[in-house]
C-alpha positions in Angstrom: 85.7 167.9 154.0 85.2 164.6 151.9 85.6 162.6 154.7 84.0 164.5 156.7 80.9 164.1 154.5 81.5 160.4 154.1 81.1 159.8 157.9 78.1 162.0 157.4 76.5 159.7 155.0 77.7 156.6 157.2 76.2 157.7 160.5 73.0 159.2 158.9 72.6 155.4 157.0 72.9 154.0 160.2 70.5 156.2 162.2 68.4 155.2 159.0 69.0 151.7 159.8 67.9 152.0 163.3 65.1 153.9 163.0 63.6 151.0 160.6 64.7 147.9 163.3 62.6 150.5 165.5 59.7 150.2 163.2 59.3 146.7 162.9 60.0 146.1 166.0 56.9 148.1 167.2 54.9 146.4 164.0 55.4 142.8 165.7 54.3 144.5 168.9 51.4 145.9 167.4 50.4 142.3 165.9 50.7 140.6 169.0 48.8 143.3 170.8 45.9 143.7 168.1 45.3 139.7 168.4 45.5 139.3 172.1 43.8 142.2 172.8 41.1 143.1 170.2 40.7 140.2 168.1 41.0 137.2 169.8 39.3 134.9 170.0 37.9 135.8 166.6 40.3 135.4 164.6 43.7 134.1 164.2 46.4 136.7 162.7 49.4 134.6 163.2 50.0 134.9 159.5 50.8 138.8 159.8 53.9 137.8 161.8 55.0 137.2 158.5 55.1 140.8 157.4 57.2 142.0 159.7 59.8 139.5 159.1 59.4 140.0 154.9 59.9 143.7 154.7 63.0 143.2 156.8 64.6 140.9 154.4 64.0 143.8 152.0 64.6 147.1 154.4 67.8 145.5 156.2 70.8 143.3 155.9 70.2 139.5 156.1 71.6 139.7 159.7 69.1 142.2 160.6 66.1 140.1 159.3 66.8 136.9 160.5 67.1 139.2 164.4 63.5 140.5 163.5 62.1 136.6 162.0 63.6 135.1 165.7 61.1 138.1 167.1 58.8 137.2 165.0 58.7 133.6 166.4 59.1 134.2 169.9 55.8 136.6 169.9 53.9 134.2 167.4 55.0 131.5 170.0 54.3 133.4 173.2 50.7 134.4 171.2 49.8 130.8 170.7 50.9 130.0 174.5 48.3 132.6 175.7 45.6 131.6 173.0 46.4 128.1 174.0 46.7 126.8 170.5 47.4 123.0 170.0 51.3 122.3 169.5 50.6 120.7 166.3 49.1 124.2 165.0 51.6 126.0 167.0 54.3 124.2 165.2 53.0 124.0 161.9 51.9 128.3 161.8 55.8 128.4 163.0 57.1 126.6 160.5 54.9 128.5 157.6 56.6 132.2 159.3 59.7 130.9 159.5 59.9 129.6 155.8 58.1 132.6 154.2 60.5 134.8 156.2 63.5 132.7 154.9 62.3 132.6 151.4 62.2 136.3 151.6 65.3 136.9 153.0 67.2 134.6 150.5 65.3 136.5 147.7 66.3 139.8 148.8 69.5 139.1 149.5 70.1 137.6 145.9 68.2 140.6 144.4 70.5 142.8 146.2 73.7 141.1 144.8 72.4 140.9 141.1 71.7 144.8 141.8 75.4 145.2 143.0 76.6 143.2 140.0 74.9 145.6 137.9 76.2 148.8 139.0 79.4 146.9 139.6 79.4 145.7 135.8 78.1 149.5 134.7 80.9 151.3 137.0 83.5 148.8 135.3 81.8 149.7 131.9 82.2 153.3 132.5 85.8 153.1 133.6 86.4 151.4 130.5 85.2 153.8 128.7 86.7 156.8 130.2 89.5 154.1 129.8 89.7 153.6 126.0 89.1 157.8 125.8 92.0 158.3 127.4 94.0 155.9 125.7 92.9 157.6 122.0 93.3 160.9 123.7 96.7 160.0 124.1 97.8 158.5 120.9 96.3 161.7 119.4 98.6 163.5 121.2 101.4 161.4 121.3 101.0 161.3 117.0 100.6 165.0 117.2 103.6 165.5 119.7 106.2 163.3 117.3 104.8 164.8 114.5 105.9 168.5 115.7 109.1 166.4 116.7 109.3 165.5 112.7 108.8 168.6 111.8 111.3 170.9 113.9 113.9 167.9 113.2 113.1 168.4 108.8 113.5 172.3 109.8 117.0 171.8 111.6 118.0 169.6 108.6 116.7 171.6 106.2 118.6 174.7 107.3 121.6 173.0 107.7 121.4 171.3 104.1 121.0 174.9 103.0 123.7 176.2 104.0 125.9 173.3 102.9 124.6 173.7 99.4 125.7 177.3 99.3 128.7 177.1 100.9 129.7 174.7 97.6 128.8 178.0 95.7 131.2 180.8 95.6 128.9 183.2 96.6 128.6 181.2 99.6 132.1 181.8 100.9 131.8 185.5 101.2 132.8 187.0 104.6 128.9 188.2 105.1 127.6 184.3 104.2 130.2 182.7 106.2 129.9 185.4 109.2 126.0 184.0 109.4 126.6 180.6 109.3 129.1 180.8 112.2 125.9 181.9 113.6 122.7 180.0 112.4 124.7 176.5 112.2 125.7 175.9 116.0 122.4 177.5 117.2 120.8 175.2 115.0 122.7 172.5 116.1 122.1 172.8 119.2 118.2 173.0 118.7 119.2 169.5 117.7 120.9 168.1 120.4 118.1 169.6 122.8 115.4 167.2 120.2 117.4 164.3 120.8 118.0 164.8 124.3 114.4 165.4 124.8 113.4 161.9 122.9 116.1 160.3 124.8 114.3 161.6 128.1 111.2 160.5 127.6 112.6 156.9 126.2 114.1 156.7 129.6 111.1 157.7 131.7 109.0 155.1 130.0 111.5 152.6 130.7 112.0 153.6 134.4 115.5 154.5 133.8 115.9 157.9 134.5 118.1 159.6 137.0 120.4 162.3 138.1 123.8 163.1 139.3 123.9 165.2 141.9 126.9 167.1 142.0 127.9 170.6 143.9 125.6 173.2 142.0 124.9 176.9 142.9 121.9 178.3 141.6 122.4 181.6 141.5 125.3 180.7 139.2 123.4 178.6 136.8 120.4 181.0 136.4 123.1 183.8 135.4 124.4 181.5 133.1 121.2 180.2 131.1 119.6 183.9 131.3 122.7 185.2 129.4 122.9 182.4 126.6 119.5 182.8 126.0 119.2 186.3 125.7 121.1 186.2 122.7 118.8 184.8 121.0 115.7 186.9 122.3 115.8 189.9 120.8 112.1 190.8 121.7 112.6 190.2 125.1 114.4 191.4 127.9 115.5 188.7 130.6 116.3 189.8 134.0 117.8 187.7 136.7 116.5 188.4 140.7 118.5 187.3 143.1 119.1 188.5 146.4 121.7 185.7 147.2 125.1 185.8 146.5 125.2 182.0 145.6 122.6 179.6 146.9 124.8 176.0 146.8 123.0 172.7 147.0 123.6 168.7 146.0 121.7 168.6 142.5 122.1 167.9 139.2 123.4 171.0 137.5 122.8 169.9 133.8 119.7 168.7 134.3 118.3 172.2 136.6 119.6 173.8 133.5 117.7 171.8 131.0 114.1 172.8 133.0 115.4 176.6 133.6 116.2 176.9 129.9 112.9 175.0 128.7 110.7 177.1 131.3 112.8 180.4 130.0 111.8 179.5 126.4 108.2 178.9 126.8 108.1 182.1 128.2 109.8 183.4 125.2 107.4 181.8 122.8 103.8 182.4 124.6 105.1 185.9 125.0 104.7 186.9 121.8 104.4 190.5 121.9 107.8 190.6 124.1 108.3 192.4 127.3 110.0 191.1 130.5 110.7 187.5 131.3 112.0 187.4 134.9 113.9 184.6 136.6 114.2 184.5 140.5 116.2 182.3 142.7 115.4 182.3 146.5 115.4 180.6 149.2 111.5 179.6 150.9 110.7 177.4 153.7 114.2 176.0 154.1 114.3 174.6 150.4 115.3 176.4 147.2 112.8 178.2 145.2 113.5 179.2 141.3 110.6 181.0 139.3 109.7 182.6 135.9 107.5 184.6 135.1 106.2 186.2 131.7 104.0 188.7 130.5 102.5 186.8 127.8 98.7 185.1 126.4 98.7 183.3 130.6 96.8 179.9 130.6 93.4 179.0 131.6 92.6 177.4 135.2 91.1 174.2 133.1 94.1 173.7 131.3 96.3 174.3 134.0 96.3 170.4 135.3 97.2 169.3 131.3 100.6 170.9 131.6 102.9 168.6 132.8 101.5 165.4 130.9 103.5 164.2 128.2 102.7 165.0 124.6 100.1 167.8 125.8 99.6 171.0 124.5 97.2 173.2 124.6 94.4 173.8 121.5 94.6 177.6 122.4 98.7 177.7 121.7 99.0 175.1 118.9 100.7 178.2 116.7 103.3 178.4 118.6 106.5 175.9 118.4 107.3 173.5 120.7 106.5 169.4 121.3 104.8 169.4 123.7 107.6 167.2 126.2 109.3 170.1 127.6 107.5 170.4 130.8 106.9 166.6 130.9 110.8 166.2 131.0 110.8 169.2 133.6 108.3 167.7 136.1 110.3 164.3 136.1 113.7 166.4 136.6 112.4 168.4 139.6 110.5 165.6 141.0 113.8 162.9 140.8 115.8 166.0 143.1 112.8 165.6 145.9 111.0 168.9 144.2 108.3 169.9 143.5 107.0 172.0 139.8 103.5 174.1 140.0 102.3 177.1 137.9 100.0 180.3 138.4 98.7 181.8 135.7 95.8 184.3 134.4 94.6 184.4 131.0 95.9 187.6 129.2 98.4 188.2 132.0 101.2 186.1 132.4 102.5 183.2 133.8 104.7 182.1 136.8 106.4 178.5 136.6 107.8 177.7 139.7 109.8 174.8 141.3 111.5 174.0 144.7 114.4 172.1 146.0 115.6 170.2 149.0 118.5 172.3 150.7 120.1 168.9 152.1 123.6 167.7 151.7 122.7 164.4 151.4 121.9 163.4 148.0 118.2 162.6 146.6 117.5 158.9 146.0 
């Protein structure tokens, strides 16, 4: 449609462009004609040849002009022939057209560029601007996103300082005390590992050094695995894996598929906050493999669907609930570095589906 519009505005410039080489064409015509014809011999009009050639040097391009000026001069000429002026006023009412018209096509044309340095100079200062927005837009974020990183990192330490404190205590060796920490310490262990990993991540894709390792990996497999690890920890939720497909094999990077399943799995978890049914389906779409999530949670609005997948965004609508904001950043690149493709559809108040696809080749991605 855009360029369908553009050649719209092209052609319709042109006719416009035509239609005024038209009119001044005619205007010389109707000089010529008014002189022979009506007023001579009274008077000579051999200086409205003139006009013709000046509002061309403003109306068209200096090409354009300089055709209408030569026109100009052949009629004027062709008018002097027939009025049988003297060659020395001939030459000299030439001369005067053809510097007036030259004057004024020289003017025009450096009025034109000092115009086009203008808007030039404004576009570049309005791209600057939107520029320098961006760029404090995104320190904003990128201080709010490492601060959140600070903070879940003090809360990881924090509970694990705790209960190394009162495991010193006697109290703290009792079979009830030492039964939770067998619990809370490895899961909050592992909520480390999965901060590091994510700094690590981005480090890399800033650097241009991240990649995968495509190995053998079944889907089907891997969703059954991170939908029962994490529904330990979900107790207000129910996760249920669909999947038609016995096994749905492919060349990718099985640790990494893991990492985005698991981080869209959680944020379903955490903007679902009332609970209900988070639902994870593998399938096969199109010749590539399709893997989706859906929730019933807060959904997301169309305007800040295309702020997902930027690093250190999140949402002003979900800032109480945890997260870094890097999750789906680290996703996108994941998918993307397998030949994939990542995309969302959501509704405000209704849920969420995050879905990505996969190439179903054996070769490997590059």
């Amino acid at each position: 449609m855009d360029r369908i519009r553009s050649r719209w505005r092209g052609a319709t410039a042109e006719m416009a462009e035509y239609a005024v080489i038209l009119g001044l064409v005619l205007l010389l015509v109707a000089i010529f004609l008014l002189h022979t014809l009506v007023l001579y011999p009274l008077v000579h009009v051999a200086a409205l040849y003139t006009l013709p050639a000046l509002l061309a040097a403003w109306l068209l391009r200096p090409p354009a002009a300089i055709g209408i000026t030569i026109l100009a001069l052949v009629l004027h000429s062709l008018d002097s022939y027939m009025d049988e002026t003297a060659i020395y006023n001939w030459a000299s009412e030439a001369a005067v057209i053809a510097l007036v018209s030259g004057i004024g096509i020289w003017g025009a044309e450096q009025a034109r560029r000092q115009a086009r340095l203008a808007r030039e100079n404004a576009r570049l200062y309005e791209q600057q601007e939107e520029l320098i927005g961006e760029l404090n837009e995104e320190r904003r974020a990128r201080e709010q996103s490492l601060g959140m990183v600070t903070h879940e990192i003090a809360g990881v330490v924090t509970v694990l300082s705790g209960y190394t404190q009162l495991f010193e205590r006697p109290e703290g060796r009792r079979p009830e005390m030492l039964e939770r920490m067998v619990t809370v310490v490895p899961a909050q262990m592992q909520r480390l590992k999965r901060l590091v990993r994510d700094l690590q991540d981005i480090s890399r894709l800033e650097r241009g050094r991240f990649d995968i390792n495509p190995t053998r990996c079944d889907l089907v497999v891997l969703a059954r695995q991170v939908v029962g690890e994490l529904q330990t920890g979900a107790d207000d939720h129910h996760l249920v894996l669909d999947a038609d497909l016995d096994s749905l094999p492919g060349e990718w990077d099985c640790d990494r598929l893991a990492q985005v399943l698991s981080n869209l799995v959680r944020n379903a978890i955490n903007y679902s906050p009332d609970g209900g049914d988070v639902r994870v389906a593998v399938d096969r779409q199109d010749g590539r493999a399709r893997v989706s999530v859906s929730d019933q949670g807060v959904g997301i609005a169309p305007e800040d669907i295309p702020r997902l997948f930027r690093l250190y965004s999140r949402l002003e609508r979900t800032q109480e609930v945890k997260g870094t904001g890097l999750g789906l950043y680290i996703s996108k690149a994941i998918v993307e570095a397998h030949g994939g493709n990542i995309g969302v559809q959501s509704e405000p108040g209704k849920g969420s589906t995050f879905s990505f696809t996969l190439p179903l080749s054996d070769r490997k991605p590059a």
